[in-house]
N, C-alpha and C positions, 0 to 999 in steps of 0.2 A: 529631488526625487528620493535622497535618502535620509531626508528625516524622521526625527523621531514621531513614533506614534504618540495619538492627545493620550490615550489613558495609558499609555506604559510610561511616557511623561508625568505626568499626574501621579503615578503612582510611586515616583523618585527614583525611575530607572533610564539607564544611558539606553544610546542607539545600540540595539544587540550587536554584537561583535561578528563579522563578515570574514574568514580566511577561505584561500583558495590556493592549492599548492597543482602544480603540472610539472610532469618528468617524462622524458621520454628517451630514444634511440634509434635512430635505423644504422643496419651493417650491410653491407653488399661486397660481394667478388669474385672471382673464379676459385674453385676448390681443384681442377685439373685443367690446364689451360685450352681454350680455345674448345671443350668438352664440356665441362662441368660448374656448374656456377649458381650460386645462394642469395637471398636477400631475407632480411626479417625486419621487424620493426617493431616497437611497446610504446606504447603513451598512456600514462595515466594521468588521473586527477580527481583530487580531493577537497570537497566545497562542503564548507562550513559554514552556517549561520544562522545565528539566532531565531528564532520566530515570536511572534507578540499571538500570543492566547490570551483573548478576554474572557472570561464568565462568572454566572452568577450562581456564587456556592451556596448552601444552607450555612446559615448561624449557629454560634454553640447553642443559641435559644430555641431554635426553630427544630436543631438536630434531637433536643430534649422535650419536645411537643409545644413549646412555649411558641404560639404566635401572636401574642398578643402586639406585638410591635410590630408586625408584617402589615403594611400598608401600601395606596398604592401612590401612583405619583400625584392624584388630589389628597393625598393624604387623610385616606377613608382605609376601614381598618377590613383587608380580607377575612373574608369572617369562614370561620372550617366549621362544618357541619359532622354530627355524629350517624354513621350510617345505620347504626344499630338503633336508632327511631325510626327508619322509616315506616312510615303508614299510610293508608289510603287519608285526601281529604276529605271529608266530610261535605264542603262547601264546592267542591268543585271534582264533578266526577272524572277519575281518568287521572287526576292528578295524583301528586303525592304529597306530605308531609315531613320534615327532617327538623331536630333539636339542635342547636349550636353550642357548642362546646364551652359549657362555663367558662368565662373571661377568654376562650377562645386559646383553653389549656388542655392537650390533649393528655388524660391521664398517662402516668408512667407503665402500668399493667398493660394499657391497650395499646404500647407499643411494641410490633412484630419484631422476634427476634432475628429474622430471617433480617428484616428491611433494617433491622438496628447495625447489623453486619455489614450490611451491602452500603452504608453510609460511611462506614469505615474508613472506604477505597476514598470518598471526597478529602482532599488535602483541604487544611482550614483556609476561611479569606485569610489573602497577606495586603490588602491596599483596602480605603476606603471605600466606598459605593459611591452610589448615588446616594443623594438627601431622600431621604423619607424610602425608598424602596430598596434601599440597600444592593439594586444592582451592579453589575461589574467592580465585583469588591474582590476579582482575583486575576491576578496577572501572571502570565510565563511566560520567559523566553527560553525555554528547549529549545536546542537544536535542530535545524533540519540539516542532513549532515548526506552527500550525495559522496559514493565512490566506483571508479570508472578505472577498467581496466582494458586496450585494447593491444591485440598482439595478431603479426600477420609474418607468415612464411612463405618462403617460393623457392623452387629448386627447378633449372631447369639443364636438362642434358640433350646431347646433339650425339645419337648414339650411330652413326652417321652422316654425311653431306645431303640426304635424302630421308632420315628418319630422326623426327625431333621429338622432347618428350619435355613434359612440363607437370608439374603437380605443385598446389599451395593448398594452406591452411590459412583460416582468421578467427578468431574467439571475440567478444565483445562481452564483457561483462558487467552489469549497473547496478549498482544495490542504492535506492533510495531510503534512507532513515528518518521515518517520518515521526518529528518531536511529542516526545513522551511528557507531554504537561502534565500529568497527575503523577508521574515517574510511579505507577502499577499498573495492574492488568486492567483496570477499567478509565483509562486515559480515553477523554472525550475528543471530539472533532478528528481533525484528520489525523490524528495520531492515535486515534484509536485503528486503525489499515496496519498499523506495525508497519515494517521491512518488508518492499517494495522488492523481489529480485528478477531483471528482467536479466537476460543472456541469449546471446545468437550466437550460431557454429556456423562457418560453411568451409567446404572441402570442393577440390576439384583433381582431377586426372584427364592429361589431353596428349593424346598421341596421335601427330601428325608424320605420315606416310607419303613421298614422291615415288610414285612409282616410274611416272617419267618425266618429260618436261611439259606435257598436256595434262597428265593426270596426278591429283591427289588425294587422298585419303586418310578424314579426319572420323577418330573414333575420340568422344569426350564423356565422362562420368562426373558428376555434384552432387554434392549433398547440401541438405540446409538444416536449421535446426534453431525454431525460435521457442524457449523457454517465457514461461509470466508465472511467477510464484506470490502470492500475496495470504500469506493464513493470518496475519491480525496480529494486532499487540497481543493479546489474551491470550493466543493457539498453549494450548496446554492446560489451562485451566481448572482445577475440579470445583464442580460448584459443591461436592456434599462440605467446602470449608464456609458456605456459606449458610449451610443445614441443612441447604435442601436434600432426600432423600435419595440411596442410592438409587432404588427402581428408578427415580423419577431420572436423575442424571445420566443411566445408564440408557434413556433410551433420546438425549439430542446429538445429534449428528456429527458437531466436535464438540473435543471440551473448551469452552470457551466461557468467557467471563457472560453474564445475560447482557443484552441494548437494554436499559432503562431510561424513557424518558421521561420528565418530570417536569408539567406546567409550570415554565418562570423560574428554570434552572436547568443548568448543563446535562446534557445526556451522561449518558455512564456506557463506556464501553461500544464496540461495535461487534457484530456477529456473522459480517459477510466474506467469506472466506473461496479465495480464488485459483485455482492452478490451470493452467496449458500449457500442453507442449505440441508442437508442431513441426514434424518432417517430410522433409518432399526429397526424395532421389528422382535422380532423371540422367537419361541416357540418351548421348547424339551422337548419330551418323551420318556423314556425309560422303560422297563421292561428287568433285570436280573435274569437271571435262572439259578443256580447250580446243576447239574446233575452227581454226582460221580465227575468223573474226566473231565469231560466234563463244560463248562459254555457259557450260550447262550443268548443272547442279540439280544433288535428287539427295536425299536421304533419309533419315526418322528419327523423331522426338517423342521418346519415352518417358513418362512422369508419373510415378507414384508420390501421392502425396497422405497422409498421414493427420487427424487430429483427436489430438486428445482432451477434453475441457469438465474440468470437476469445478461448479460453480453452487452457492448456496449461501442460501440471505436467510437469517435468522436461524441459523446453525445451534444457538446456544440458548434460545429463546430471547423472548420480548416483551417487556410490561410498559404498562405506560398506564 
């Protein structure tokens, strides 16, 4: 179940390397005796390991307009067509017309200085492809690198034989690192999500009251609190390093590297960028009543709950 992948094999790499470290502690006791007394506890853990990225990069050939060797797996040659022919047919109305690119070379002039940048971000193939298509001619193992921290408190006091009192704390906190195979801000596949931070709070306060041996009275307060952060490998980004113009960058949503997808090669980058947070308080009250053999209970549950969610798919723009 853990072996090696065929093309990260193939390409003369080991099994990516898997660590996992866990630490932790709980403490408990009385702080005043037979009054006053504490518990807490931390666990963490830290998981490591490699990930297998296959994809299909552009050639120094291909990155230079040179397709002449770009075929497909009948080994039949993708032929690029010049847009700047287009015309009506003649022989078939409604149709159109296009010129193919001598020897299937696209001039060095009529390559966009914008898209000559934006290729930059592609790290070169390091492994072989396929025959004749030259696919999965690039391998990473980045890390997926997950870290976890959890901690929980309690204190509780008996501030009388009839009035008890309690309050804790817990935090959880996760940050998933999701692997940077282009190691830039236009890292394809799931590593284009960036850091993953997900975090929960919860709190409580419980004060329990005997008024006598029939009756009690319980007042409790909670809080909750779930965090999801996800802004993207790219969050940050300026695109005028790509050329594009201020006006034009000044008006998407974040800065963020563009989603470029390109027929029969790795995407570039993602542009979906996520935040929530979410708090609910609540408040309960009870009064219990023993009546012989009877016991009767009444009280109310209060809940304010809270959400907030800034979500957005193509923040940065999108070409394809």
């Amino acid at each position: 179940f853990d072996s090696n992948e065929f093309f990260n094999k193939r390409s003369g790499r080991d099994i990516p390397p898997f660590r996992m470290n866990q630490y932790g502690f709980a403490l408990g006791g009385p702080v005043k005796r037979n009054r006053t007394f504490f518990f807490a506890d931390l666990q963490g853990t830290k998981w490591r390991k490699g990930d297998v990225f296959i994809a299909s990069l552009p050639t120094a050939e291909q990155r230079a307009g040179d397709f002449s060797q770009t075929l497909t797996a009948a080994n039949q040659r993708i032929v690029v067509y010049d847009p700047q022919t287009t015309r009506d047919n003649p022989a078939a109305a409604g149709r159109l017309l296009r010129d193919v690119f001598p020897n299937n070379l696209i001039p060095t002039s009529r390559l966009n200085p914008i898209a000559l940048k934006m290729q930059s971000y592609f790290p070169a193939p390091n492994t072989v492809g396929s025959p004749l298509t030259q696919a999965n001619n690039f391998v990473s193992n980045a890390p997926r690198k997950i870290d976890q921290a959890n901690f929980s408190g309690r204190g509780d006091h008996n501030v009388s034989q009839s009035h008890r009192l309690f309050g804790r704390f817990s935090v959880m906190r996760s940050t998933i690192f999701q692997p940077d195979s282009f190691n830039n801000a236009a890292t394809s596949g799931t590593g284009a999500n960036g850091n993953l931070n997900l975090y929960n709070y919860t709190a409580a306060v419980d004060n329990t009251i005997t008024l006598s041996p029939s009756t009690i009275v319980n007042v409790r307060y909670g809080f909750a609190r779930f965090y999801w952060g996800r802004p993207t490998r790219s969050f940050g980004f300026d695109q005028t390093a790509l050329g594009f113009p201020a006006s034009l960058v000044s008006q998407f949503q974040f800065p963020l590297f563009p989603t470029v997808n390109i027929e029969g090669f790795a995407s570039m980058a993602g542009s979906s960028v996520l935040f929530t947070g979410q708090d609910t308080h609540s408040l309960l009250g009870s009064l219990t009543r023993i009546m012989g053999s009877h016991s009767l209970k009444m009280g109310f549950d209060g809940r304010l709950r809270r959400m907030n969610r800034n979500s957005v798919t193509g923040g940065g723009g999108r070409y394809n």
